[in-house]
C-alpha distance (Angstrom), angle and dihedral (degrees) to the residues before:
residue distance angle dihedral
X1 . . .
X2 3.67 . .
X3 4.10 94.2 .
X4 3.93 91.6 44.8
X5 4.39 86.9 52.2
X6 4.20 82.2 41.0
X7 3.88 88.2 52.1
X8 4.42 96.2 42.1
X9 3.90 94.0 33.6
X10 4.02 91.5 62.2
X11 3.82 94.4 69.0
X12 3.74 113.1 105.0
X13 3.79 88.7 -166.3
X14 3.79 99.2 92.4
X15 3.96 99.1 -161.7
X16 4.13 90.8 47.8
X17 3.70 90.4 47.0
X18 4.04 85.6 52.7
X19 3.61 92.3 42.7
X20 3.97 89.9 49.0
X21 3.70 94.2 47.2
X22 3.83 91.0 53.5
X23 3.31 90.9 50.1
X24 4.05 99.9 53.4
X25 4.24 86.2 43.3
X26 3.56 89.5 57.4
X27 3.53 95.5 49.9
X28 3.75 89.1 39.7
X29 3.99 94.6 46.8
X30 4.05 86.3 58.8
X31 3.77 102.8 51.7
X32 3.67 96.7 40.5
X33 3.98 95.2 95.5
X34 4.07 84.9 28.7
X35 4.12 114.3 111.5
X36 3.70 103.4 -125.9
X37 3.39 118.6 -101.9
X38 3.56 127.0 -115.5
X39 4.21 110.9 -123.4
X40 3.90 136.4 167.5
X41 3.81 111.3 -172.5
X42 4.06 108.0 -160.9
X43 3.46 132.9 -172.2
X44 3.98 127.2 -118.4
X45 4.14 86.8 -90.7
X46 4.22 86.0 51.0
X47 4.01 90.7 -107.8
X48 3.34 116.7 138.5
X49 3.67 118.9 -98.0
X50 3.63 122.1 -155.6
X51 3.66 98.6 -178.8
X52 3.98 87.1 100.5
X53 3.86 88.4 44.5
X54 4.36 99.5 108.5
X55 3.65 89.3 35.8
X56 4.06 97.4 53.6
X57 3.96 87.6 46.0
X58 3.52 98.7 48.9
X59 3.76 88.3 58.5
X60 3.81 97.6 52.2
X61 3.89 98.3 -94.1
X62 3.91 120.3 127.3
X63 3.87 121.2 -137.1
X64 3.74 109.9 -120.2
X65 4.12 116.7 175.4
X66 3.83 92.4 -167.6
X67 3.65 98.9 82.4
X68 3.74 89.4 -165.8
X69 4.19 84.2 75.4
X70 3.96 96.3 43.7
X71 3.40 122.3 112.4
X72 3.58 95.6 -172.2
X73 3.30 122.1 40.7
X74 4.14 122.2 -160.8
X75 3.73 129.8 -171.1
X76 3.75 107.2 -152.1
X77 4.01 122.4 172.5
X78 3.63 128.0 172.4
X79 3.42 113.9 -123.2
X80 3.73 95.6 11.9
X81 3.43 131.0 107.5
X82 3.74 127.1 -145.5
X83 3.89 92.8 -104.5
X84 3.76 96.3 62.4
X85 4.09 91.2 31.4
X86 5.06 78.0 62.0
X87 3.24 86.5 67.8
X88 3.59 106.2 51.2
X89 3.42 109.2 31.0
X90 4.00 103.3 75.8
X91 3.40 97.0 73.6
X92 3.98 95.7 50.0
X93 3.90 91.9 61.0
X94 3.66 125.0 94.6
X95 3.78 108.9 -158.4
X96 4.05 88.1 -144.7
X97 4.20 84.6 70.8
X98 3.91 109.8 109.9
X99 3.92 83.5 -128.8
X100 3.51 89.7 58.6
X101 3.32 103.6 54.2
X102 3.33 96.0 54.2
X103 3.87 104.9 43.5
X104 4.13 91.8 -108.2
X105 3.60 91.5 142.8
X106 3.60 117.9 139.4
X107 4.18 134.6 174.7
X108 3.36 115.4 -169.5
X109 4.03 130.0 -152.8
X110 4.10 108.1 -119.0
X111 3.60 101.1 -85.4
X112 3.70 94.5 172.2
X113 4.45 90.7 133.7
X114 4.00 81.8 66.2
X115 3.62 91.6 94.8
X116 3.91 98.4 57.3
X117 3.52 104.6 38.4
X118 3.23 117.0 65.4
X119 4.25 94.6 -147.8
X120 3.47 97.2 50.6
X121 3.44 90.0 55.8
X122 3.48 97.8 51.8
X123 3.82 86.2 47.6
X124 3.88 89.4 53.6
X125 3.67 91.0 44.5
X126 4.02 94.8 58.8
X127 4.41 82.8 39.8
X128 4.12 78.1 55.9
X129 3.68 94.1 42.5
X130 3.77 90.6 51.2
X131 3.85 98.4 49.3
X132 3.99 88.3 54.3
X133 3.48 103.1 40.2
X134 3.94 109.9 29.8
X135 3.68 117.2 -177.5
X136 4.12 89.4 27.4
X137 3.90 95.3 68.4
X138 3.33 126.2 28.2
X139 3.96 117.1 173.9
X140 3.67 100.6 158.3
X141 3.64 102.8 -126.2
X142 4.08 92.8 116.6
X143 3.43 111.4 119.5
X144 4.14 86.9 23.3
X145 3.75 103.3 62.7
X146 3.97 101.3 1.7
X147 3.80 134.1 13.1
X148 4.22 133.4 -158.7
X149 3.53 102.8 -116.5
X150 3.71 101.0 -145.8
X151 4.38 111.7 -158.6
């Protein structure tokens, strides 16, 4: 992933940039034989919202806009943090929804820095990497920076 080696090969600090690059191969090692995971990320009005877009794909999930064919579902809005995003998100779910179904609710804290510093992203990638996969990666940042949203 040329953007992801863009991204890690910026940091001057020589033992974080080793330390960051470990931590993207190890996510990158596990998904490799992993089918890709079907995900629609939606804003608190049920648009889609592609702000999450490079970070899903880079952890093996594929953008779908019909949420009828996720398998994940995420609720991302800028500027809103997953305490305000509780309160409005019941209503906007249809139990029918794949995601649903099967408890593969998400919200996710505002990460919108993610894309120009080069930790954070990492950080939100492994967040990402959890949400997809749970019970291959667990980072311990749910409930911090993301949060299942059981119905």
């Amino acid at each position: 992933m040329s953007f992801l080696n863009a991204v890690i090969n910026n940091v001057e600090d020589e033992a974080l940039r080793e330390d960051l690059q470990e931590r993207v191969d190890i996510i990158l090692h596990k998904i490799k034989f992993m089918d890709k995971v079907p995900v629609t990320c939606l804003d608190t009005h049920n648009t889609p919202n592609g702000v999450l877009n490079v970070l899903i794909e880079c952890v093996g999930g594929e953008i779908v806009e019909i949420v009828q064919q996720a398998k994940v579902l995420i609720y991302h809005q800028t500027n809103m943090g997953i305490g305000q995003m509780m309160g409005l998100i019941p209503s906007l779910l249809e139990k029918e929804w794949p995601a649903v179904a099967y408890n593969r609710v998400y919200l996710m804290e505002d990460t919108s820095a993610f894309l120009s510093d080069p930790l954070s992203f990492v950080e939100a990638m492994e967040d990402m990497a959890e949400m997809l996969y749970p019970g291959y990666f667990i980072f311990g940042n749910e409930g911090k920076n993301w949060t299942t949203f059981a119905v």
